[in-house]
C-alpha positions in Angstrom: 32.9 -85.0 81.1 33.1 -84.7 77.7 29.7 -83.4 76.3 31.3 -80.4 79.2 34.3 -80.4 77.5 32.6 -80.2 74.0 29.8 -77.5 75.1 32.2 -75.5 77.3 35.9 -75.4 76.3 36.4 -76.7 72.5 34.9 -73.3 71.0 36.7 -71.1 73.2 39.5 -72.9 72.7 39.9 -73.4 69.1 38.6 -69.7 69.4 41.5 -68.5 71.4 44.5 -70.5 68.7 43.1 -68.9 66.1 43.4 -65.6 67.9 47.3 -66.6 68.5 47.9 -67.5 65.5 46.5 -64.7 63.5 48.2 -62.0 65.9 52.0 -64.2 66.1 52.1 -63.8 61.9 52.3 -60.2 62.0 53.8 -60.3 65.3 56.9 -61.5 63.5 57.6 -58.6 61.6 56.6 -56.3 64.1 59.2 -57.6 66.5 62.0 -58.0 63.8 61.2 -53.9 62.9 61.7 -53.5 66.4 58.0 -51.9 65.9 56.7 -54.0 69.0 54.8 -51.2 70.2 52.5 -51.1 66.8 50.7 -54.0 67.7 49.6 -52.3 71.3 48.8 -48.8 69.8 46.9 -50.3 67.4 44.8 -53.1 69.4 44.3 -49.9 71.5 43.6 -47.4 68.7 41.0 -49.7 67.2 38.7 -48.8 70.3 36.9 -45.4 68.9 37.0 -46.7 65.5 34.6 -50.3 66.5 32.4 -47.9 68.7 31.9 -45.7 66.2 31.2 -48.3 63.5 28.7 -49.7 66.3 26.6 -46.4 66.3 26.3 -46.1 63.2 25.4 -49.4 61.6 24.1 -51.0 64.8 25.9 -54.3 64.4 29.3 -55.5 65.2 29.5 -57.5 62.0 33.4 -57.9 60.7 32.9 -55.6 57.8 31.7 -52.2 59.6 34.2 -53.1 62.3 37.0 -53.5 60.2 36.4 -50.3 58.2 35.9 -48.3 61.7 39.3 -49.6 62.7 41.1 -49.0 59.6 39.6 -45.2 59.6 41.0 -45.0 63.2 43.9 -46.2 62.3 44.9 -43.8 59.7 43.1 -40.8 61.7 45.8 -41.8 64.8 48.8 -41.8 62.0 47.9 -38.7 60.9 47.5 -36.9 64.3 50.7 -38.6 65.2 52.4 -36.6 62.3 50.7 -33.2 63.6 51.7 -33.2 66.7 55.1 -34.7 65.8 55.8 -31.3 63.4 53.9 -28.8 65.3 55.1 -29.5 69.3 58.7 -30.3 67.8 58.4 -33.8 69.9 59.8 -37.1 69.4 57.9 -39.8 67.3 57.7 -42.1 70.6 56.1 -39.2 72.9 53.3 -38.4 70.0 52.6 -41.9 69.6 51.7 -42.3 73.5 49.8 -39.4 73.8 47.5 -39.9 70.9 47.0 -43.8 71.4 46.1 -43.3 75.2 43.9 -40.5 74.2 42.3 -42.1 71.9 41.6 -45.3 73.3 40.0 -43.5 76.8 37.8 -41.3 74.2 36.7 -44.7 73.3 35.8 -46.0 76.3 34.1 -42.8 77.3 32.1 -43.0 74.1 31.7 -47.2 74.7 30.3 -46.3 77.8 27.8 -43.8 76.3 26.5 -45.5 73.5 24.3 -48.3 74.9 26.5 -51.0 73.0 26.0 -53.4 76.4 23.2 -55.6 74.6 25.7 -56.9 72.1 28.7 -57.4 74.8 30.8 -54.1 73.4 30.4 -52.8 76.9 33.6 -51.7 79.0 34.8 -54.9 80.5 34.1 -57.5 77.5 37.0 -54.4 75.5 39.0 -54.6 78.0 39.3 -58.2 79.0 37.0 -59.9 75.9 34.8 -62.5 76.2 36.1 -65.9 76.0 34.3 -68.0 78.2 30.9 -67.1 76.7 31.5 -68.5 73.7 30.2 -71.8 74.1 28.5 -74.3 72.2 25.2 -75.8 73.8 24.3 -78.2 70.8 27.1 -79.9 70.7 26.6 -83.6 72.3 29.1 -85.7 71.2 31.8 -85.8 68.7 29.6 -86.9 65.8 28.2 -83.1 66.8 31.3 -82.4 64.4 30.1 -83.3 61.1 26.4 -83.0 62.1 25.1 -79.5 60.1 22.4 -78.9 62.0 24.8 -78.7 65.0 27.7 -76.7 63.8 25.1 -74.2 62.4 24.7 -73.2 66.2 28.6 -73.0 66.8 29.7 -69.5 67.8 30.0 -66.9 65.0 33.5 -65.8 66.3 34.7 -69.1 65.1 34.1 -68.9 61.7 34.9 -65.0 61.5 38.6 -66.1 63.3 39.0 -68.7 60.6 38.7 -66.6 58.0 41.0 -63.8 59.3 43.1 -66.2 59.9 43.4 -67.2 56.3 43.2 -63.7 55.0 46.4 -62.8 57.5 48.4 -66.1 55.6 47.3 -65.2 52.5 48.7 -61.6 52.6 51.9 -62.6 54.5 52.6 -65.7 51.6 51.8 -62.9 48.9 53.9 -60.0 50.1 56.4 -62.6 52.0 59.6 -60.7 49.5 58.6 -57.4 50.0 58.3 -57.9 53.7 61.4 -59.9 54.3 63.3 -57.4 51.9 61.5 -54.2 53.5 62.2 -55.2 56.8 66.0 -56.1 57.3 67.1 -53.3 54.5 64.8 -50.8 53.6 67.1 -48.6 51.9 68.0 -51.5 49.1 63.9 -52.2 49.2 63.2 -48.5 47.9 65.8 -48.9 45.7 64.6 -52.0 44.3 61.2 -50.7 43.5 60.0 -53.0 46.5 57.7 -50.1 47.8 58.6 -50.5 51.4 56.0 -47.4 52.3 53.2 -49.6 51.0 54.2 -52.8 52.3 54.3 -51.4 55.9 51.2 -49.8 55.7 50.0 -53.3 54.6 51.4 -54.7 57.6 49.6 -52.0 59.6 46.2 -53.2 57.7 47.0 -56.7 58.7 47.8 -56.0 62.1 44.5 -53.6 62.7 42.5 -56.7 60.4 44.1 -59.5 63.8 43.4 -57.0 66.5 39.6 -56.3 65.4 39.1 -59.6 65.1 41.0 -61.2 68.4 39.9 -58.4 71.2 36.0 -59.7 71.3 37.3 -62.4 72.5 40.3 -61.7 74.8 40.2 -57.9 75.0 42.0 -55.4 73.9 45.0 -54.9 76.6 45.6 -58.8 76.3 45.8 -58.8 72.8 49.0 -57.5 72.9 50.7 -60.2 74.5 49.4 -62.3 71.6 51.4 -60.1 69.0 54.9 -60.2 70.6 55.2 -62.8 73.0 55.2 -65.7 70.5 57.1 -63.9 67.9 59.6 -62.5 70.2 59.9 -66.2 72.1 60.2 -67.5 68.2 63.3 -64.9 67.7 65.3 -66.7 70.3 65.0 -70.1 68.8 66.4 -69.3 65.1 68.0 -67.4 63.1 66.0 -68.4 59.9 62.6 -66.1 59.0 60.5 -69.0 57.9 61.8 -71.3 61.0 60.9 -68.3 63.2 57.5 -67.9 61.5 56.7 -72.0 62.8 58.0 -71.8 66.4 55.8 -68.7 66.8 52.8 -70.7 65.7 53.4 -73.6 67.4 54.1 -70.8 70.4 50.7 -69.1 69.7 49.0 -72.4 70.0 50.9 -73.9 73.0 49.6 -70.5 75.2 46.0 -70.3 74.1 45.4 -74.4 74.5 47.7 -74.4 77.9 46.6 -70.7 79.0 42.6 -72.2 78.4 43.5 -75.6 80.5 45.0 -73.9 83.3 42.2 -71.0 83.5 39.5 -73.4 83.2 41.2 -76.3 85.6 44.1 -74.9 87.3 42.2 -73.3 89.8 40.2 -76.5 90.6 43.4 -79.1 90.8 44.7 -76.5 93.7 41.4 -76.9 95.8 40.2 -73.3 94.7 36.4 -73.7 93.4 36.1 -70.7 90.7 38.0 -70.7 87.3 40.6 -67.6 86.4 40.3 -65.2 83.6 41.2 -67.2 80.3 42.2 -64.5 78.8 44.6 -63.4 81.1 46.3 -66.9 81.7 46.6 -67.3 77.6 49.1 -64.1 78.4 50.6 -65.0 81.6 51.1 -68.6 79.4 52.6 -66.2 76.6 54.4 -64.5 78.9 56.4 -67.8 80.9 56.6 -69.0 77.0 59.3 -66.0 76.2 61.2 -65.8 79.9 62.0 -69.8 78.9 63.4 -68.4 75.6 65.3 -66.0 77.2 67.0 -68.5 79.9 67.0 -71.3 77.1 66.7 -70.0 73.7 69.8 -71.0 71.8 70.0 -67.8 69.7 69.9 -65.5 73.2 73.5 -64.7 73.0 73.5 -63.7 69.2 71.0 -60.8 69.9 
C-alpha cells in the first residue's frame, strides 16, 4: 500500500499543488481586476505558441516553451487591438474571437506536427497528463533523501517548483505596484507606479503558470485553478494578504482532495476504474467556491 502510494500518487500529487498554487497567486489579482477571463484566454492562447516552439526546437523543455507562449501572447494582444479599431467591436467580442481562433489553429497545427512521441498530442492539451507522472524507483520513504532515487523523479516536479518560486518571487517584488495598480489605477499612473508595466507583468506571470501547469492537467482545466481558489479566497476576507493564504491553502485542499477522490473515489463506491484527476482537482475547485458562496462571511459585502 504504500510503495503504491509512493510510486503512484505522491508525484502527481505534489505535482498537481504546485500547479494550484502557482496559478491561485496570479489568480488573485486577476479576480480582484475583475480580469477573470485572462487566465482562460491565455492558458488557451498559449496553445499555437508551445506547438510552435515544439517544431522548431524539437523539445518541450521550459525555456522554448515559455518564449513560444510569451510570443503568442503578445501576437493575440496585438490582434486583439486590430480587430478592436478596425471592425469598431467591443474589447470582450475581439477577445473571444481571437483566443478561440487561435487555440483551434493550435490544435489543427498539434495535430499535424507529429508532437505524439513527447505526449503534446491532442488529448494530453486538452486534459494533461497527470496520472503518468509516476515514480517507479521510489520504494520506501528513505527513497526521499536517497539521490540515486529522486534523480528518477519526474522532470515536471522540479520544473513546477521552480515556477512556483519564480511566480512568489515576482508577486513579493512587485506586491506595491500590484496592490496600488489594481484597486486605483488612476493614483498608480500618477504616482509613477507604471501600472501599464505591472499588468503586462502579471500577464507574463500568468502565461509563465499556465505553460507550466497544462502538461499536467490540460489546458481547459487550468482555468479552474486560476479563479476558483482566488475567487473562493475573496469571500473569506477583506484583507489582500489574508486573501492571498486562504487561496493557497484553497489551491492545495482541491489538488490533494481532487487527486484522492479521482484516484479512490471511484473504488470506495464499488466502481473498479479511477476518474480523470484532472478533472476532479476542478470539480474539487469548483464545490471549494459554491461553499464560499453559501458560507463565506464576506458574501454579503460584495
Amino acid at each position: 500500500m504504500l510503495i503504491d502510494f509512493l510510486q503512484l500518487s505522491l508525484v502527481p500529487m505534489l505535482i498537481a499543488v504546485l500547479a494550484s498554487m502557482a496559478c491561485a497567486l496570479p489568480g488573485n489579482f486577476l479576480v480582484l481586476r475583475q480580469q477573470s477571463l485572462i487566465g482562460d484566454a491565455v492558458s488557451h492562447v498559449v496553445l499555437p505558441g508551445v506547438v510552435g516552439a515544439f517544431v522548431v526546437t524539437g523539445t518541450i523543455a521550459t525555456a522554448p516553451m515559455l518564449i513560444g507562449a510569451a510570443v503568442a501572447a503578445l501576437f493575440a494582444v496585438g490582434l486583439i487591438e486590430i480587430i478592436r479599431r478596425l471592425g469598431k467591436v467591443e474589447p470582450g467580442a475581439a477577445m473571444g474571437v481571437v483566443f478561440t481562433a487561435l487555440f483551434a489553429a493550435g490544435v489543427v497545427w498539434l495535430e499535424q506536427s507529429n508532437s505524439a512521441s513527447v505526449h503534446l498530442d491532442v488529448e494530453h492539451v486538452l486534459y494533461g497528463n497527470l496520472e503518468s507522472l509516476i515514480w517507479l524507483d521510489a520504494e520506501s520513504w528513505a527513497s526521499l533523501v536517497n539521490p540515486a532515487a529522486l534523480a528518477t523523479v519526474p522532470e515536471q516536479l522540479g520544473r513546477l517548483a521552480w515556477v512556483m518560486a519564480v511566480v512568489a518571487i515576482v508577486i513579493w517584488v512587485l506586491w506595491r505596484p500590484l496592490v496600488i495598480g489594481t484597486f486605483d489605477p488612476a493614483f498608480a499612473a500618477s504616482a509613477g507606479a507604471r501600472p501599464g508595466l505591472t499588468s503586462l507583468a502579471l500577464l507574463v506571470v500568468v502565461a509563465l503558470s499556465a505553460v507550466a501547469a497544462f502538461e499536467a492537467v490540460g489546458a481547459i482545466i487550468v482555468v479552474a485553478m486560476f479563479i476558483c481558489p482566488a475567487a473562493a479566497a475573496r469571500l473569506m476576507t477583506n484583507k489582500l494578504h489574508t486573501q492571498v493564504a486562504w487561496s493557497l491553502g484553497f489551491a492545495a485542499t482541491a489538488a490533494i482532495g481532487g487527486y484522492t477522490l479521482a484516484a479512490w473515489g471511484p473504488i470506495w463506491l464499488g466502481f473498479e476504474n479511477s476518474v480523470s484527476a484532472a478533472g476532479m482537482i476542478a470539480t474539487t475547485g469548483g464545490l471549494i467556491l459554491l461553499l464560499a458562496c453559501c458560507f463565506g462571511p464576506c458574501r454579503r459585502s460584495r
